[in-house]
FITORTI-730890 format. One record per residue (C-alpha): residue number from 1; x, y, z. Coordinates in steps of 0.001 Angstrom, whole numbers, always signed. Example, Ala and Ser with C-alpha at 12.3 -4.5 7.8 and 13.67 -1.06 7.14 Angstrom:
BEGIN
<site><num>1</num><c1>+12300</c1><c2>-4500</c2><c3>+7800</c3></site>
<site><num>2</num><c1>+13670</c1><c2>-1060</c2><c3>+7140</c3></site>
REM end
This chain:
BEGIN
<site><num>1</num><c1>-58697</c1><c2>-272532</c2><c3>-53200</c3></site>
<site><num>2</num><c1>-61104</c1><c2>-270793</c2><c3>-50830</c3></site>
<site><num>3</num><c1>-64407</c1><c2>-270552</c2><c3>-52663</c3></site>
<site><num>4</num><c1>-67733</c1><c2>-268774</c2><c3>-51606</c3></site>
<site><num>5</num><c1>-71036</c1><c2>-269656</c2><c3>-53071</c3></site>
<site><num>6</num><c1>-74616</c1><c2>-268844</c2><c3>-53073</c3></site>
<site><num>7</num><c1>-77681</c1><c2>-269462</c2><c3>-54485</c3></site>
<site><num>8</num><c1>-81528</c1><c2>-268891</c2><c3>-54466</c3></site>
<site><num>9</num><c1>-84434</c1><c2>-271007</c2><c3>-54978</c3></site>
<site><num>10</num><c1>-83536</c1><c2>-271620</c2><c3>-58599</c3></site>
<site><num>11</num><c1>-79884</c1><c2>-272235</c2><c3>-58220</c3></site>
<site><num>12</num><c1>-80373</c1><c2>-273987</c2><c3>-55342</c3></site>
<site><num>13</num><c1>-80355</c1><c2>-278019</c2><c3>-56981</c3></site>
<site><num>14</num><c1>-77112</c1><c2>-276733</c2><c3>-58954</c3></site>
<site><num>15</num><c1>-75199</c1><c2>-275821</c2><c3>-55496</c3></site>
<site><num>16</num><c1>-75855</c1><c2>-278726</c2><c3>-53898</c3></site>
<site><num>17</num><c1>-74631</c1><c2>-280574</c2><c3>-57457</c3></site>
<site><num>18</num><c1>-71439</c1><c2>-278524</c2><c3>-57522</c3></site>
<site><num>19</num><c1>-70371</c1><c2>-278372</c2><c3>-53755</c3></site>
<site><num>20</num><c1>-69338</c1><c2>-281761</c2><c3>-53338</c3></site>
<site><num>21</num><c1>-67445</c1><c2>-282116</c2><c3>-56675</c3></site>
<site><num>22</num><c1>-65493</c1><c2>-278605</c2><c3>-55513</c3></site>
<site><num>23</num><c1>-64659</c1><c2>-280072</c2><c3>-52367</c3></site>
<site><num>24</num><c1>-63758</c1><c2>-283183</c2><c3>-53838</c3></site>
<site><num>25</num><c1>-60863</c1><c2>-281533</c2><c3>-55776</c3></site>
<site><num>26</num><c1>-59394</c1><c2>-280449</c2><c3>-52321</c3></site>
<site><num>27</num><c1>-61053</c1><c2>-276233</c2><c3>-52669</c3></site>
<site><num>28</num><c1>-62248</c1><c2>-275059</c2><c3>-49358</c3></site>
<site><num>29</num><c1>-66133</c1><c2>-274420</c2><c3>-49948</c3></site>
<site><num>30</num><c1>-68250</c1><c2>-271987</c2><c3>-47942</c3></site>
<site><num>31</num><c1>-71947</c1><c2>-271934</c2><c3>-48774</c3></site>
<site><num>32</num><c1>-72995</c1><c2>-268842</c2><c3>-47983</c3></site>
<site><num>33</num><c1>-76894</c1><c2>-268020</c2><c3>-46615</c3></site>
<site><num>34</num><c1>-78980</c1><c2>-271418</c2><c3>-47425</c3></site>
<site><num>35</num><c1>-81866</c1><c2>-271588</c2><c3>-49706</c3></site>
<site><num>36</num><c1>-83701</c1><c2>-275094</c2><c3>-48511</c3></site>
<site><num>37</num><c1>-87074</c1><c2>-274348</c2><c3>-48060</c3></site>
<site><num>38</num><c1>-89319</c1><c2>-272224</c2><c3>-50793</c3></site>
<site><num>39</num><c1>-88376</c1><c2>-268970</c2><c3>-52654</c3></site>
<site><num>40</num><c1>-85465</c1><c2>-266628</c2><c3>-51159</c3></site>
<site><num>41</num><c1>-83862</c1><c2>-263867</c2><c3>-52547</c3></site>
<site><num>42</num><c1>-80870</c1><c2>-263832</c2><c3>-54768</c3></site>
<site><num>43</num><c1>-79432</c1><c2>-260278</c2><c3>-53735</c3></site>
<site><num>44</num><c1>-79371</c1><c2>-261751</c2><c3>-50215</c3></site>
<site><num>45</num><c1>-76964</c1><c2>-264429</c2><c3>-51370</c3></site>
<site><num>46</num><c1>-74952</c1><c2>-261764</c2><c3>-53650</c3></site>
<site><num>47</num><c1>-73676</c1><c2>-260367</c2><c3>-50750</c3></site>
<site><num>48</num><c1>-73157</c1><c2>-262735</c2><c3>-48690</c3></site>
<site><num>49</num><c1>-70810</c1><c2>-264352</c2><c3>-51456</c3></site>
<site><num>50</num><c1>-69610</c1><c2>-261074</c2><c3>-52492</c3></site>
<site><num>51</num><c1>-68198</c1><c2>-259571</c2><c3>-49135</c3></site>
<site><num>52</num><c1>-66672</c1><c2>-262689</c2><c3>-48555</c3></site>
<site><num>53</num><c1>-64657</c1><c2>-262337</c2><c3>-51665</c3></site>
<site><num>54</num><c1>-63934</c1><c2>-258479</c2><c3>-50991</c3></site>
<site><num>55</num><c1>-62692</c1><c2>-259489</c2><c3>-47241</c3></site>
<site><num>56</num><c1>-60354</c1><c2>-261905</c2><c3>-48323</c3></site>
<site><num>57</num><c1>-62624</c1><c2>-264936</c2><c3>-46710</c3></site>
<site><num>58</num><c1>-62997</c1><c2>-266370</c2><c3>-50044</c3></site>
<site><num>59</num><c1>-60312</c1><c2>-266499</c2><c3>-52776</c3></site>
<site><num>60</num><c1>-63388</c1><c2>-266481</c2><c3>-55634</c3></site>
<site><num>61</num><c1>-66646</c1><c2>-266775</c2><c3>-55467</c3></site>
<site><num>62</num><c1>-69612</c1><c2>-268377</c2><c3>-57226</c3></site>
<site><num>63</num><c1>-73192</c1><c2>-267206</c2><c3>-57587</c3></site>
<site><num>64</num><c1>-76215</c1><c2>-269695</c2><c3>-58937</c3></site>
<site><num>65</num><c1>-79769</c1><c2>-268235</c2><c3>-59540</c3></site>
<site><num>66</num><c1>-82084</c1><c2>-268900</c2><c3>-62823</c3></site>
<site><num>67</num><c1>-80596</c1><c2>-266894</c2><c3>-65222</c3></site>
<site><num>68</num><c1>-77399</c1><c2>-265402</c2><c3>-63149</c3></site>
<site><num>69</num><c1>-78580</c1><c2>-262258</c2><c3>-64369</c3></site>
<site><num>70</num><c1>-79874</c1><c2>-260778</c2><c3>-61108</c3></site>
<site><num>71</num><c1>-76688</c1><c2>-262047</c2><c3>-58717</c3></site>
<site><num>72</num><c1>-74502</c1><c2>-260567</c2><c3>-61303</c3></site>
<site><num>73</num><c1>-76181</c1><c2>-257128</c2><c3>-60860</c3></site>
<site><num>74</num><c1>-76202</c1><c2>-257200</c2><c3>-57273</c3></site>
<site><num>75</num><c1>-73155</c1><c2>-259250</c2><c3>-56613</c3></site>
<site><num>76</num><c1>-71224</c1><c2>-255814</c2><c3>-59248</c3></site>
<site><num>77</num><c1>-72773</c1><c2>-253511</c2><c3>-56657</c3></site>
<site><num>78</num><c1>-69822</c1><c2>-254330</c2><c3>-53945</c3></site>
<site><num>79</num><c1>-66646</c1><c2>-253033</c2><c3>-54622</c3></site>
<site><num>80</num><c1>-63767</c1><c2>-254514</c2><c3>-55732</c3></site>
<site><num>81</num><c1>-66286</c1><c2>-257887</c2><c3>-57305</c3></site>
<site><num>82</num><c1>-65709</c1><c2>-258486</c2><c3>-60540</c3></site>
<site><num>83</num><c1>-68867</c1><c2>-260919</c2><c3>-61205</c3></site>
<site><num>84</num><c1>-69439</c1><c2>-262236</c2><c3>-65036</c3></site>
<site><num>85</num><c1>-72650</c1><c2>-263936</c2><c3>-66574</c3></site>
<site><num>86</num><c1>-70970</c1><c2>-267029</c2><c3>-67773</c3></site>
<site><num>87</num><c1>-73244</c1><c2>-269850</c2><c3>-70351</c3></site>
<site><num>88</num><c1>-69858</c1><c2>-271271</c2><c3>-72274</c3></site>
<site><num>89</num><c1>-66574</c1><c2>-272037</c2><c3>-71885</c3></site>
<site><num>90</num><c1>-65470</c1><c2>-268807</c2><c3>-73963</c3></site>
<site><num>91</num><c1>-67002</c1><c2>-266696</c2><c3>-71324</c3></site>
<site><num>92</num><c1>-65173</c1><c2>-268729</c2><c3>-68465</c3></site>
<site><num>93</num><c1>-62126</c1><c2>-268577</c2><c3>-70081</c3></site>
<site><num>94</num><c1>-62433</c1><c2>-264699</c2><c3>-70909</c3></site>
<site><num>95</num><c1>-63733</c1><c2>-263479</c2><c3>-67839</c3></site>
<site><num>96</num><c1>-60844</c1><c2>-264642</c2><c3>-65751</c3></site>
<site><num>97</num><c1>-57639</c1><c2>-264418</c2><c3>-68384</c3></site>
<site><num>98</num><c1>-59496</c1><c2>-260522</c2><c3>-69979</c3></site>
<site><num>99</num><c1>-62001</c1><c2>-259945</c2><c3>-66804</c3></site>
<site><num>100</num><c1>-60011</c1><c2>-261347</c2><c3>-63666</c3></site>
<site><num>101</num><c1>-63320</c1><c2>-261746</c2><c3>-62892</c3></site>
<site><num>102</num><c1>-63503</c1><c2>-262991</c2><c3>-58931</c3></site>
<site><num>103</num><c1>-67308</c1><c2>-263933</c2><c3>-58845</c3></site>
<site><num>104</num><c1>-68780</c1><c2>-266188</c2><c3>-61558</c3></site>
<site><num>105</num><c1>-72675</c1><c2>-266183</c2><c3>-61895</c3></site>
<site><num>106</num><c1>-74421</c1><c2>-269519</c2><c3>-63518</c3></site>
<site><num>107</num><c1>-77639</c1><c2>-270287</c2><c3>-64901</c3></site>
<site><num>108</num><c1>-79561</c1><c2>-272367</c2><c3>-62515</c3></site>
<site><num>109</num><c1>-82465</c1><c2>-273010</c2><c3>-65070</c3></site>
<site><num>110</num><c1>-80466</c1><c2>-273357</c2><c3>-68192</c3></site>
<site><num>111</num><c1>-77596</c1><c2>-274883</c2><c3>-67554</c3></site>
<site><num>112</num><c1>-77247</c1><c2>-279026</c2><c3>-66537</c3></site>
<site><num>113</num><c1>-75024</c1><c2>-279926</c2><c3>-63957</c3></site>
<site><num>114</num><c1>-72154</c1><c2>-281385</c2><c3>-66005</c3></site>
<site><num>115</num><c1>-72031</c1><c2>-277842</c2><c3>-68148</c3></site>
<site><num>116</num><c1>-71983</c1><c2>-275967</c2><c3>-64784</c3></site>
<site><num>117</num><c1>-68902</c1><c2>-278819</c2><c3>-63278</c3></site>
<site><num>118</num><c1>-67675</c1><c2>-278049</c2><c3>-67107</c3></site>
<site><num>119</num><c1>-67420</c1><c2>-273805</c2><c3>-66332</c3></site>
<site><num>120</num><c1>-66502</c1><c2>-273933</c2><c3>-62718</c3></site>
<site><num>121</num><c1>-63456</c1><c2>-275767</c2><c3>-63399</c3></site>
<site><num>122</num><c1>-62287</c1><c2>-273764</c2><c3>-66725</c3></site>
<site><num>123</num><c1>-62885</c1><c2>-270303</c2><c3>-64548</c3></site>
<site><num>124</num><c1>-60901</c1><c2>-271678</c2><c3>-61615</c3></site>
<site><num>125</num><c1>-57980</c1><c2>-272752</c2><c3>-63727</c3></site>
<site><num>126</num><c1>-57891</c1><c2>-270045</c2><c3>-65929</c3></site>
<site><num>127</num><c1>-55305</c1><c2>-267607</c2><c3>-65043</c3></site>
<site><num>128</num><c1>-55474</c1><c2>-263363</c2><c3>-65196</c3></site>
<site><num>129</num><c1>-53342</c1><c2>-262344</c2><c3>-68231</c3></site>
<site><num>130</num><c1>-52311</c1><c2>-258814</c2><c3>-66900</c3></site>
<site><num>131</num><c1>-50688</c1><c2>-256918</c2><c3>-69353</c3></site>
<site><num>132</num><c1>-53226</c1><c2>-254557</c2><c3>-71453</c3></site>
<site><num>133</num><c1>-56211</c1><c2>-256129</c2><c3>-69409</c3></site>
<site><num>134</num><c1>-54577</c1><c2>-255325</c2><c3>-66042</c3></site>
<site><num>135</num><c1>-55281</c1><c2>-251729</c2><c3>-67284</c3></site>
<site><num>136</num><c1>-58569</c1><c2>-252020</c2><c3>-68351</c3></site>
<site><num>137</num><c1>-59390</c1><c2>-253454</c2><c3>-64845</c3></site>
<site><num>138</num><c1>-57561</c1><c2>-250374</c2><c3>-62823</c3></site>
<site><num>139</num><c1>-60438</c1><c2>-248265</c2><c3>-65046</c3></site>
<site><num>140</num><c1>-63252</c1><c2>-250825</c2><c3>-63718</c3></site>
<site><num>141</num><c1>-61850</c1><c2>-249727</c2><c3>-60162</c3></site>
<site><num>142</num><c1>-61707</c1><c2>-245897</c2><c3>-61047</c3></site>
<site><num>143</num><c1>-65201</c1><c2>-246035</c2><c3>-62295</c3></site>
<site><num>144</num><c1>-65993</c1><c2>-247930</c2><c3>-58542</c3></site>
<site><num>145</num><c1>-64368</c1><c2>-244883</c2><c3>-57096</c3></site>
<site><num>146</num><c1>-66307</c1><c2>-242561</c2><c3>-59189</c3></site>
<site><num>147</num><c1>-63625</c1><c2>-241606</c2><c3>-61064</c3></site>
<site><num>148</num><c1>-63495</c1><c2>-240754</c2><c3>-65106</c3></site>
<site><num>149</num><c1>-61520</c1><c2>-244082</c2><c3>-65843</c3></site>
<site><num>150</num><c1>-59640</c1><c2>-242204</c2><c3>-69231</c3></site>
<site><num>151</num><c1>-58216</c1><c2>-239403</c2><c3>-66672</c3></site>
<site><num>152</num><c1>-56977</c1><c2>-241414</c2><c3>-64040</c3></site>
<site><num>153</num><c1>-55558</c1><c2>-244515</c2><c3>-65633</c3></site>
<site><num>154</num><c1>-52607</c1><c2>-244689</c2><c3>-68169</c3></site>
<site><num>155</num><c1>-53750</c1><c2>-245036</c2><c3>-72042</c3></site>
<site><num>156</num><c1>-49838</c1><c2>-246185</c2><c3>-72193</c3></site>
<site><num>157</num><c1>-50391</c1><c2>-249755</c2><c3>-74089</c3></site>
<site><num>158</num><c1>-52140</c1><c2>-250250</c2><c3>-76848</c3></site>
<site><num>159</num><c1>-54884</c1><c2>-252728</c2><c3>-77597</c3></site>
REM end
């Protein structure tokens, strides 16, 4: 898989943790912007990672900063990224299978390196489930077009 990832200052120890274990499971890793030397700026890296996922450079992408809070925000500001806060392996399963989430966003600060190894690989295994939650993401993309998601997407399944 091609895989885009980022990180600032805080995340920065975590990336260079995670990189070699992606590549070592054959996934074609692009770090995106570098962070080596004092504080940068996580929205910098959030798009970097993010338009590489929206132009089809990247298949997913993967976001590190303290609290993933802040890459989340700005990586959800590009359309078409789908980019979950993830601490457990609940949330890495449920953001792909409910979420199809396409950008993950870890903890850099709380979260060790064999938890964040741990995550990465449930959220790149995990599969979308489609069905009812294929709906609710055609509303996330009506919203991103500025559209009333309940007028202009089909209520036609239930739960």
């Amino acid at each position: 898989m091609r895989i885009a990832i980022g990180a600032d200052h805080r995340g920065a120890d975590a990336l260079r943790a995670i990189v070699p274990v992606l590549e070592a499971r054959g996934h074609q890793v692009a770090v995106m912007g570098r962070c080596d030397a004092g504080p940068c700026d996580y929205p910098d890296h959030a798009y970097l990672v993010g338009q590489a996922v929206r132009q089809d450079e990247a298949e997913r992408g993967i976001l590190i900063c303290g609290s993933a809070i802040g890459m989340a925000i700005a990586a959800n500001k590009i359309l078409g990224i789908r980019a979950a806060v993830v601490h457990d392996e609940s949330g890495a399963q449920l953001s792909r299978r409910h979420n199809d989430a396409n950008v993950l966003c870890l903890s850099g600060d709380n979260t060790d390196s064999k938890t964040i190894e741990r995550l990465v690989d449930i959220w790149l295994e995990a599969p979308f489930d489609g069905g009812r939650h294929a709906r609710r993401v055609s509303k996330i993309a009506a919203i991103e077009r500025g559209e009333n998601p309940a007028e202009t997407v089909s209520d036609a399944t239930t739960a």
